[in-house]
MDTraj code that builds the backbone (N, CA, C; nanometers):
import mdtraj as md
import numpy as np

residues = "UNK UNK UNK UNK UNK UNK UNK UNK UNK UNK UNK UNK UNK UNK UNK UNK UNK UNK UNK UNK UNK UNK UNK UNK UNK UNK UNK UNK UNK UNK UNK UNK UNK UNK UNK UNK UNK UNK UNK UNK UNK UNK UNK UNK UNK UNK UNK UNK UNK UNK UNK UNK UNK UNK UNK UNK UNK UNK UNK UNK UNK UNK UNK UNK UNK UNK UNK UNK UNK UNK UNK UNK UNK UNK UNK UNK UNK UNK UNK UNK UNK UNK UNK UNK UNK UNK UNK UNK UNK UNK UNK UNK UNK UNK UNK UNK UNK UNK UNK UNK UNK UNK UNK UNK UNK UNK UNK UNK UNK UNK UNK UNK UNK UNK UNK UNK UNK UNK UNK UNK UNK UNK UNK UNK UNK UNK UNK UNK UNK UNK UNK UNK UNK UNK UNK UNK UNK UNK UNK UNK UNK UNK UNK UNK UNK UNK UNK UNK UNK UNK UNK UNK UNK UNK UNK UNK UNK UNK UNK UNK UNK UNK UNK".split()
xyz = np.array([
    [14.6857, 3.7934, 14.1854],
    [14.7392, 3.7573, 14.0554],
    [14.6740, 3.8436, 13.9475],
    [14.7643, 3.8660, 13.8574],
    [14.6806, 3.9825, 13.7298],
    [14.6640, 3.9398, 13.6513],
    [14.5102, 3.9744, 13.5733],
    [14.4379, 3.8855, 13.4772],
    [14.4937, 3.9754, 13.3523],
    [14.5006, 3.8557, 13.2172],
    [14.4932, 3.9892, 13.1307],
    [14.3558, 4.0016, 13.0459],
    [14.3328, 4.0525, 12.9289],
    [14.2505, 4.0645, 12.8567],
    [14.2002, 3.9175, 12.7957],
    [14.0720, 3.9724, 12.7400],
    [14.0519, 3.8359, 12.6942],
    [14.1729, 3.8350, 12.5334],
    [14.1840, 3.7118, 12.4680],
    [14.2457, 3.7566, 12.3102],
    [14.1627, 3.8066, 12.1914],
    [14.0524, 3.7951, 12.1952],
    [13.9814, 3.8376, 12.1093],
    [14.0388, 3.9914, 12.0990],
    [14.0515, 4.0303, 12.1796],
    [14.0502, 4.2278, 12.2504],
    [14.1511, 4.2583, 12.1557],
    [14.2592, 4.1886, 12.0703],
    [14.3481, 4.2609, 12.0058],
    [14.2525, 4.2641, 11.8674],
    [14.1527, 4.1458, 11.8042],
    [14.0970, 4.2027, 11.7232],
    [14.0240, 4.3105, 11.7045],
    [13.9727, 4.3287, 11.8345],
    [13.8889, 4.4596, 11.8362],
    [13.9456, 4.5318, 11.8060],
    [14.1126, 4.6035, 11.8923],
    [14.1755, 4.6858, 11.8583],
    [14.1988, 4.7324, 11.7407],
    [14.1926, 4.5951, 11.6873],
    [14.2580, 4.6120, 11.5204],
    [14.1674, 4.6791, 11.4318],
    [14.0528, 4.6183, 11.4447],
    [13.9549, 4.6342, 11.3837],
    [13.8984, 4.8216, 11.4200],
    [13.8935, 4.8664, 11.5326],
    [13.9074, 4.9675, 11.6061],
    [14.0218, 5.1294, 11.4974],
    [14.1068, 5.0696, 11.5143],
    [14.2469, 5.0897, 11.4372],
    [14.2107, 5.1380, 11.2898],
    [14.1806, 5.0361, 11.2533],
    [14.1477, 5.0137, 11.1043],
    [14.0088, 5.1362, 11.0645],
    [13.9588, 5.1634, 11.1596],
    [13.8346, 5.2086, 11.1499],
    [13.8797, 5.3867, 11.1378],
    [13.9325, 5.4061, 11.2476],
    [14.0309, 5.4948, 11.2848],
    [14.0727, 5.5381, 11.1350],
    [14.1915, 5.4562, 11.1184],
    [14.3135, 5.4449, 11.0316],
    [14.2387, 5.5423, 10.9210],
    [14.1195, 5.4298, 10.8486],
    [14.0347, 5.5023, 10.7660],
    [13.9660, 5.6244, 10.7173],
    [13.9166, 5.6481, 10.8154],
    [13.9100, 5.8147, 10.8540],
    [14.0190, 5.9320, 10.8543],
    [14.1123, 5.8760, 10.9279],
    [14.2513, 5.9521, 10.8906],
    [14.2870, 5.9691, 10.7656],
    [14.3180, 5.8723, 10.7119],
    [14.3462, 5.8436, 10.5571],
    [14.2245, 5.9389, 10.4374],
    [14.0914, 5.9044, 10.4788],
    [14.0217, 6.0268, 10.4015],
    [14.0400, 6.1484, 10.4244],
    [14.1120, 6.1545, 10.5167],
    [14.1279, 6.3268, 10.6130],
    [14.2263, 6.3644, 10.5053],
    [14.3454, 6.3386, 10.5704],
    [14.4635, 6.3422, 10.4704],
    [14.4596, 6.3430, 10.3228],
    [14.3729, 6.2467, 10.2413],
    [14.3601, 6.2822, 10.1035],
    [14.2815, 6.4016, 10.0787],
    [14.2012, 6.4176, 10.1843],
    [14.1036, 6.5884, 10.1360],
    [14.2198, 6.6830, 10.1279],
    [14.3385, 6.6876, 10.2645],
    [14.3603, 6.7913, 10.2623],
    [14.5348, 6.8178, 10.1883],
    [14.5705, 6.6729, 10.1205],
    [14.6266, 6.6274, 10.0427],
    [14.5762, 6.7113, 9.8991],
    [14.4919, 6.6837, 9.8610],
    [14.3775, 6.7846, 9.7711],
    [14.4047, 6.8997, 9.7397],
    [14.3716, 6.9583, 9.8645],
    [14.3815, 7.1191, 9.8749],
    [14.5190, 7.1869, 9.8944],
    [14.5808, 7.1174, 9.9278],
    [14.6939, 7.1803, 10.0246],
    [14.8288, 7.1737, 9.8756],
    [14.8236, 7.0272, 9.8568],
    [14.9419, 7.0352, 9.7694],
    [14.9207, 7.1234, 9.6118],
    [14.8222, 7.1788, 9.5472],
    [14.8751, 7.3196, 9.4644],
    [14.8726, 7.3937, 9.5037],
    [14.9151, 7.4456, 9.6484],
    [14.9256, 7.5673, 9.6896],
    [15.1022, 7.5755, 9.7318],
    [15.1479, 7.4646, 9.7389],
    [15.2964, 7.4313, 9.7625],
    [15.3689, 7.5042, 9.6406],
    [15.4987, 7.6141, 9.6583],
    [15.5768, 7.6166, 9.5693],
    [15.6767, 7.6152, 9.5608],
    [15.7860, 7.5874, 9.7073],
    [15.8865, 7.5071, 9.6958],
    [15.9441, 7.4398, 9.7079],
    [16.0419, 7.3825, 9.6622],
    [16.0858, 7.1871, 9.6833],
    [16.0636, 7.1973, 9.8281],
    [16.1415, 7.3215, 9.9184],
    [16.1364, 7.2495, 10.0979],
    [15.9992, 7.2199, 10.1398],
    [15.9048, 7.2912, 10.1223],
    [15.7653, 7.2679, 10.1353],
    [15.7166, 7.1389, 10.0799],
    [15.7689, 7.1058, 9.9615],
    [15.6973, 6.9423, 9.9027],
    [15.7653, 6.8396, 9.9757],
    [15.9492, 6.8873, 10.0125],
    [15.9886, 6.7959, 10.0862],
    [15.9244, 6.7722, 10.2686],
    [15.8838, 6.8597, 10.3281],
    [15.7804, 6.8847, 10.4519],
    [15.6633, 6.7847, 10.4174],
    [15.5970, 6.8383, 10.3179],
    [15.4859, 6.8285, 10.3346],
    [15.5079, 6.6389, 10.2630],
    [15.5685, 6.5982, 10.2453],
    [15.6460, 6.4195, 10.1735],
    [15.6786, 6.3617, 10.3336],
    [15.7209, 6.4274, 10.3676],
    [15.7684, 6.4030, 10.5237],
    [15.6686, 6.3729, 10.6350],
    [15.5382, 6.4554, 10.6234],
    [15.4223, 6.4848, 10.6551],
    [15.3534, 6.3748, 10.6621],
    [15.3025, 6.3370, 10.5443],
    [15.2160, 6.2761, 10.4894],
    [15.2585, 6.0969, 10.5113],
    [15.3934, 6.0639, 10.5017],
    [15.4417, 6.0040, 10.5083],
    [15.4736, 5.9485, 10.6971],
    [15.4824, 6.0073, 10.7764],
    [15.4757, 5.9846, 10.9169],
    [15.3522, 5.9589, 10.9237],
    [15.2339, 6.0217, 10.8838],
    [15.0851, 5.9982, 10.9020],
    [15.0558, 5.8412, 10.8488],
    [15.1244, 5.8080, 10.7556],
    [15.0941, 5.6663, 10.7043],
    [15.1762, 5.5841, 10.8182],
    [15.2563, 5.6003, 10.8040],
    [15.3624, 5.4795, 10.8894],
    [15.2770, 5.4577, 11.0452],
    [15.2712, 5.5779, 11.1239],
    [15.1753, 5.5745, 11.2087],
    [15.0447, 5.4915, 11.2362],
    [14.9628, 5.5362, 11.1158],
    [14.8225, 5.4434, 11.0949],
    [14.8579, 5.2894, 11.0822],
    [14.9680, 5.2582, 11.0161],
    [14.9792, 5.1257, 10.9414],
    [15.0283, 5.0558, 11.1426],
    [15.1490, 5.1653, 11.1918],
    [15.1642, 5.0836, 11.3116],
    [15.0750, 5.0767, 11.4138],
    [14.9751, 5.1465, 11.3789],
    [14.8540, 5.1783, 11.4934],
    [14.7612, 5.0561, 11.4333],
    [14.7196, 4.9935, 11.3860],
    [14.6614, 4.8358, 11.2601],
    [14.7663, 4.7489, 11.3740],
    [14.8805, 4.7199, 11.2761],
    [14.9616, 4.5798, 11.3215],
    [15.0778, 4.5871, 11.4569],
    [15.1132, 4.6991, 11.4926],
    [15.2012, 4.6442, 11.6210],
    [15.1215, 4.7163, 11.7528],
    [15.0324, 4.8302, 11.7691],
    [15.0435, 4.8863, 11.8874],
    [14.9316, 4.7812, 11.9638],
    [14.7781, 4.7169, 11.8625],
    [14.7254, 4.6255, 11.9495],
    [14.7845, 4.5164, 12.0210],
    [14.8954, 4.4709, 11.9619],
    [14.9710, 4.3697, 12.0758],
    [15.0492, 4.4207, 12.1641],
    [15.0955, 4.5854, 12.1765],
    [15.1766, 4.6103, 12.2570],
    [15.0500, 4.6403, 12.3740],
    [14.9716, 4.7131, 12.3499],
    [14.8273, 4.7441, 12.4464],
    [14.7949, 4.5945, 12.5285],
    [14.7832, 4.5248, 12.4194],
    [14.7352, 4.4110, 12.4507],
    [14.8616, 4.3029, 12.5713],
    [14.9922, 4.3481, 12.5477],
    [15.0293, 4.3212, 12.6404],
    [15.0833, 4.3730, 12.7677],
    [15.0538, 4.4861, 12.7638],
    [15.0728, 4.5769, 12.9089],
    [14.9684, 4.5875, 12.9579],
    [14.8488, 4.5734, 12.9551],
    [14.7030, 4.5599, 13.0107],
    [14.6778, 4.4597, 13.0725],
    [14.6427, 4.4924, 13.2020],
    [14.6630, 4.3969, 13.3094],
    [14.5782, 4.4402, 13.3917],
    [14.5014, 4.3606, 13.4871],
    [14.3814, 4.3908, 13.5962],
    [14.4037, 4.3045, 13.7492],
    [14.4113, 4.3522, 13.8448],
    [14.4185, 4.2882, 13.9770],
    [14.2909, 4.3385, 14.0544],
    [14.2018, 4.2123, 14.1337],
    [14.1000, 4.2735, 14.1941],
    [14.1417, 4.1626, 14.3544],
    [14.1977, 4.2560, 14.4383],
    [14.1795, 4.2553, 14.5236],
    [14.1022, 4.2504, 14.6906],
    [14.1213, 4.2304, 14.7657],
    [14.0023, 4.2098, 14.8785],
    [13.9873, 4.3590, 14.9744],
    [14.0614, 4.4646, 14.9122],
    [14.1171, 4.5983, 14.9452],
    [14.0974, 4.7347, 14.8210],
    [14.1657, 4.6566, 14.7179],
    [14.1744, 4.7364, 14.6052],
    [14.1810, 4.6445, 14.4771],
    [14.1202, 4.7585, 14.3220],
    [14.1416, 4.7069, 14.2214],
    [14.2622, 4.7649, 14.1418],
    [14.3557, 4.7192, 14.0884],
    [14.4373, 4.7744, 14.0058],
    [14.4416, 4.7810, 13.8612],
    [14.4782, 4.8275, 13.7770],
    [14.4557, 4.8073, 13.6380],
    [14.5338, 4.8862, 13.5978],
    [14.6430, 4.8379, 13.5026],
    [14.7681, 4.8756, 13.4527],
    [14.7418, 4.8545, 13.2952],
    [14.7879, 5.0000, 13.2263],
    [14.7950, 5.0070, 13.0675],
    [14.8607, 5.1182, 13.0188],
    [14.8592, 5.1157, 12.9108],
    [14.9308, 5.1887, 12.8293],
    [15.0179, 5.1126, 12.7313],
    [15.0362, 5.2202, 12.5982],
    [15.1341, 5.1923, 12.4931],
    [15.3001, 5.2134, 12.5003],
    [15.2929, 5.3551, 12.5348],
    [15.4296, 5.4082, 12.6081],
    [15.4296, 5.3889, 12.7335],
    [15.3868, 5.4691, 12.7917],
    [15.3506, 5.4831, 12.8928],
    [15.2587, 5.3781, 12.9812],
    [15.3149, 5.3700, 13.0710],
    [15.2317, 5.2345, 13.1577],
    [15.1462, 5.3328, 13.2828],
    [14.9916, 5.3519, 13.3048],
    [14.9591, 5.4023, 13.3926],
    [14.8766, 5.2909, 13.4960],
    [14.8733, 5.2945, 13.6026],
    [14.8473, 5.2254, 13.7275],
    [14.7679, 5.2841, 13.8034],
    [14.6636, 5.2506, 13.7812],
    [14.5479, 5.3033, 13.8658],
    [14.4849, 5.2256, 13.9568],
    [14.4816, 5.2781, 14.0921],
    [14.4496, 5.1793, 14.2218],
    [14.2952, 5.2472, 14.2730],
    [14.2267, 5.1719, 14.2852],
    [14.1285, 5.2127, 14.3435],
    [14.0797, 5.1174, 14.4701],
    [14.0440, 5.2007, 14.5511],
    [14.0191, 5.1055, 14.7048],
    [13.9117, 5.0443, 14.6991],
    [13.8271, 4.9374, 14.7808],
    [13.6926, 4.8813, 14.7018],
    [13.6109, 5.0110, 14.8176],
    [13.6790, 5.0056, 14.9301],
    [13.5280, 5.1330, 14.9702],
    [13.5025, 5.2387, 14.9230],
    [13.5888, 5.2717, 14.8274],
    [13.5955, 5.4237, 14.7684],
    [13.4592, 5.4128, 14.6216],
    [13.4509, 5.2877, 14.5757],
    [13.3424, 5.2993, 14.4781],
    [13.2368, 5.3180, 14.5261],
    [13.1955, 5.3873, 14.3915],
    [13.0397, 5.4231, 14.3871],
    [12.9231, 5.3563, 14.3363],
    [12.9944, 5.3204, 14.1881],
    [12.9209, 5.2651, 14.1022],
    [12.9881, 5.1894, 14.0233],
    [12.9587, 5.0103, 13.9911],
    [12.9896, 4.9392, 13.8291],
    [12.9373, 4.9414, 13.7627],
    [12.9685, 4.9428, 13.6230],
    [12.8891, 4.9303, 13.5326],
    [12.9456, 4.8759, 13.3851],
    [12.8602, 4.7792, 13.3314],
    [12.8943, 4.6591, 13.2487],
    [12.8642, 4.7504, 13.0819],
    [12.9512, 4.7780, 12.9660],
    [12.9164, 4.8358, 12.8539],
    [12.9747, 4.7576, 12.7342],
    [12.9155, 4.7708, 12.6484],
    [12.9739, 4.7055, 12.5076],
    [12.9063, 4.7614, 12.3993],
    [13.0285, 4.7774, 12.3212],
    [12.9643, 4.8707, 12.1406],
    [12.9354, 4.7541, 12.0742],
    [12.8976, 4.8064, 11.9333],
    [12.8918, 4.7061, 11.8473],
    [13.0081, 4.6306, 11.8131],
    [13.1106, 4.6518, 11.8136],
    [13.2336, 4.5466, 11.7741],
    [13.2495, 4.4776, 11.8604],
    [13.2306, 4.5139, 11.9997],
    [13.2522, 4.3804, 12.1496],
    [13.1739, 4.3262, 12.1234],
    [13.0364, 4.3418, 12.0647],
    [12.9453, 4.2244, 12.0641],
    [12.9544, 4.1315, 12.0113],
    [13.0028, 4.1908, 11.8309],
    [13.0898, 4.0392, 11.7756],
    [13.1340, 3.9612, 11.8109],
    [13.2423, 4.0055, 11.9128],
    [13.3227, 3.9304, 11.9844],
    [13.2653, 3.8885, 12.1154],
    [13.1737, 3.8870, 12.1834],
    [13.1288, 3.8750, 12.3124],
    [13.2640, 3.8817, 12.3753],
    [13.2657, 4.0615, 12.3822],
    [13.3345, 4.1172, 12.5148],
    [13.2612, 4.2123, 12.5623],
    [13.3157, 4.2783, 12.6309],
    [13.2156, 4.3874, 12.7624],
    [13.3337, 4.4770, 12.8092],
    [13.2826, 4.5640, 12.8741],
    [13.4083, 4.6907, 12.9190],
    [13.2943, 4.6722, 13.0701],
    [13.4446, 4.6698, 13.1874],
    [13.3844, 4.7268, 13.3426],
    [13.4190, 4.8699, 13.3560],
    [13.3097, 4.9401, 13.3647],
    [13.3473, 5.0533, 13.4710],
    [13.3303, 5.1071, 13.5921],
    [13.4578, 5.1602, 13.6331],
    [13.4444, 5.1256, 13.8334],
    [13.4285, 5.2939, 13.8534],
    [13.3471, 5.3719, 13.9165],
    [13.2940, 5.5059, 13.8927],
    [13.3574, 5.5410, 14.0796],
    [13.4231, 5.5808, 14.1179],
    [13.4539, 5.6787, 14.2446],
    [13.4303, 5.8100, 14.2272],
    [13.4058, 5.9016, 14.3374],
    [13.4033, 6.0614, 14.3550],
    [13.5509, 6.0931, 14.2705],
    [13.6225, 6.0353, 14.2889],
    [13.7402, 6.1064, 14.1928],
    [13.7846, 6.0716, 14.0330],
    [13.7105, 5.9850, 13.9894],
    [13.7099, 5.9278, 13.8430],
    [13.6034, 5.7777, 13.8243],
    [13.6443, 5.7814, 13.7111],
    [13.6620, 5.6392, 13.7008],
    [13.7456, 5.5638, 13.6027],
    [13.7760, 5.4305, 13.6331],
    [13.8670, 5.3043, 13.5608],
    [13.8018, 5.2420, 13.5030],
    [13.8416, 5.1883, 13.3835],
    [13.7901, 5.1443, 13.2807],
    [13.8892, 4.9841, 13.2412],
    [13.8381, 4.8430, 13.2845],
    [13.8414, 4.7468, 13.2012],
    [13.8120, 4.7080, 13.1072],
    [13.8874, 4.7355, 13.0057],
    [13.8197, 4.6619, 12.8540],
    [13.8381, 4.5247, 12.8102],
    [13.8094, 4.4900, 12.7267],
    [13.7943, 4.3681, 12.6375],
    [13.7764, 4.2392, 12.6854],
    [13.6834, 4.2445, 12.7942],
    [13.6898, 4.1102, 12.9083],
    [13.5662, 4.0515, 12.8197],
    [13.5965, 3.8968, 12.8389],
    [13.4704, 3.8166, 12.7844],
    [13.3255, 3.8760, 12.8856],
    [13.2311, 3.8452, 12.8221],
    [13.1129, 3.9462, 12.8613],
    [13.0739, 3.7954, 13.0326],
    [13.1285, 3.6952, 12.9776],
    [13.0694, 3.6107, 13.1042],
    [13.1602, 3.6559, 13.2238],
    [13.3009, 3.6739, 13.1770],
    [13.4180, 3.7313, 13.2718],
    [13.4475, 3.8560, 13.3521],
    [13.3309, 3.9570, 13.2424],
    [13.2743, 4.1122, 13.3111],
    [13.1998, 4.0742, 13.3974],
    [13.0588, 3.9537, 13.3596],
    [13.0002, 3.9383, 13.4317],
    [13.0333, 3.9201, 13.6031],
    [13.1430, 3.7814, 13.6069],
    [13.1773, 3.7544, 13.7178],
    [13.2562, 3.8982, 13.8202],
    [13.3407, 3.9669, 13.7213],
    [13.4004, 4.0643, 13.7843],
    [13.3290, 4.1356, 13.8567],
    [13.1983, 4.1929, 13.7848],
    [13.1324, 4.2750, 13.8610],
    [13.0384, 4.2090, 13.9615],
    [13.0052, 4.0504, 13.9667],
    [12.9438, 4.0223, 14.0901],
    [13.0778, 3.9913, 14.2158],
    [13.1998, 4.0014, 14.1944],
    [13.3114, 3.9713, 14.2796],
    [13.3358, 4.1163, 14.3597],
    [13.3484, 4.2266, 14.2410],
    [13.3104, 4.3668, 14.2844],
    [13.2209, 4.3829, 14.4043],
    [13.1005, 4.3079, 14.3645],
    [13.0002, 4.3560, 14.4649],
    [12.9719, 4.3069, 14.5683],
    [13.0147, 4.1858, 14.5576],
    [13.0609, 4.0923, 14.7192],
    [13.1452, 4.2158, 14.7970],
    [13.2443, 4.2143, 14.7504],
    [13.3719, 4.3073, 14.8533],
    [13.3213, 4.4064, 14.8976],
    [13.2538, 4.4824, 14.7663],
    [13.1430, 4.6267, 14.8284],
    [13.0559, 4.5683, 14.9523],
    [12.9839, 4.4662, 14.9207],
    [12.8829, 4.4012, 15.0756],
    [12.9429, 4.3803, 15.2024],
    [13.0903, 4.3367, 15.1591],
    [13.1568, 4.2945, 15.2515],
    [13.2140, 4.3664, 15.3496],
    [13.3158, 4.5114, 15.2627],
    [13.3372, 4.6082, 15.3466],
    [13.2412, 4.7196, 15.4482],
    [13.0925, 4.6928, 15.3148],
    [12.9904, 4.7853, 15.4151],
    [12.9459, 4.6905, 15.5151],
    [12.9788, 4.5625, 15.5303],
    [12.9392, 4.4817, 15.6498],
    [13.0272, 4.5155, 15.7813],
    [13.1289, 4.5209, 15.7563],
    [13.2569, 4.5764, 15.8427],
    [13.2552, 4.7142, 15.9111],
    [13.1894, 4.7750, 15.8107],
    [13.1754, 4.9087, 15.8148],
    [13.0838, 4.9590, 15.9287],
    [12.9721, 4.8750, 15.8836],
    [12.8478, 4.8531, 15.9896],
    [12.8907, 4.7812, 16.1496],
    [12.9587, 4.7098, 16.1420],
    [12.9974, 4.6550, 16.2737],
    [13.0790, 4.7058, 16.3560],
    [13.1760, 4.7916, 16.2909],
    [13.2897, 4.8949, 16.3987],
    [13.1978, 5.0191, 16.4015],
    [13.0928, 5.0614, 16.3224],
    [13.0020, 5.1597, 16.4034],
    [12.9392, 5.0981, 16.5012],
    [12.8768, 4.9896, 16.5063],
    [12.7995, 4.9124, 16.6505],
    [12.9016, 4.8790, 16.7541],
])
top = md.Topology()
chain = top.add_chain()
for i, resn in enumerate(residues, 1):
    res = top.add_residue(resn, chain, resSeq=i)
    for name in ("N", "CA", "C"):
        top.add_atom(name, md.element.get_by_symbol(name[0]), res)
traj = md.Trajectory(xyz[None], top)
């Protein structure tokens, strides 16, 4: 069955977003600044109106609609074989990882998950690694001791068809 995020995780986003957003927005007025008396004809002011204007609409939908769309295509399955974890905004990517193929978990959180007591899992294989975000930090917790059962479990198996 697939878990989703905790709900807090869309504030983060938001908050995330917003943080983002901000930075963009000073970007754009610097170069808002510089850029527009060097413009001298209408098609250029109309471009550059066009411009400036996608950059806002963007930020504002990157704030209020894309954390609930994230927030609802993000999805996690941990299996007795494999973990799955499905996300994306457009795009939905599906990443399977086998449990004997890991290497390493590992439990992380910035300053804004802490507010929120959430945590990020990361599952580290020779070929990448997958990244769970916004799980309650008691719910990372459990994940990664469920993780490490299966890891015990398969190297128990593992050990016995070599004997």
């Amino acid at each position: 069955m697939y878990k989703a995020l905790d709900k807090k995780g869309i504030t983060v986003m938001r908050i995330n977003a917003i943080i983002t957003g901000l930075i963009t927005l000073v970007i754009l007025g610097i170069g808002i600044y510089f850029i527009y008396p060097l413009l001298k004809e209408t098609f250029h002011f109309v471009i550059f109106y066009i411009i400036v204007g996608i950059i806002i609409i963007l930020v504002f939908l990157d704030i209020f609609l894309f954390p609930r769309l994230r927030y609802n295509r993000y999805s996690y399955l941990i299996d007795k074989d494999r973990i799955e974890v499905k996300k994306g905004l457009f795009f939905i990517t599906t990443s399977i990882i086998l449990i004997k193929r890991i290497q390493k978990v590992e439990l992380s959180t910035g300053p804004i998950d802490r507010l929120f007591n959430l945590s990020n899992v990361t599952i580290y294989t020779a070929a990448g690694n997958v990244l769970i975000k916004f799980l309650n930090t008691d719910e990372a917790l459990k994940t990664i001791d469920k993780i490490n059962a299966l890891l015990k479990q398969k190297l128990g198996k593992k050990k016995q068809d070599e004997n």
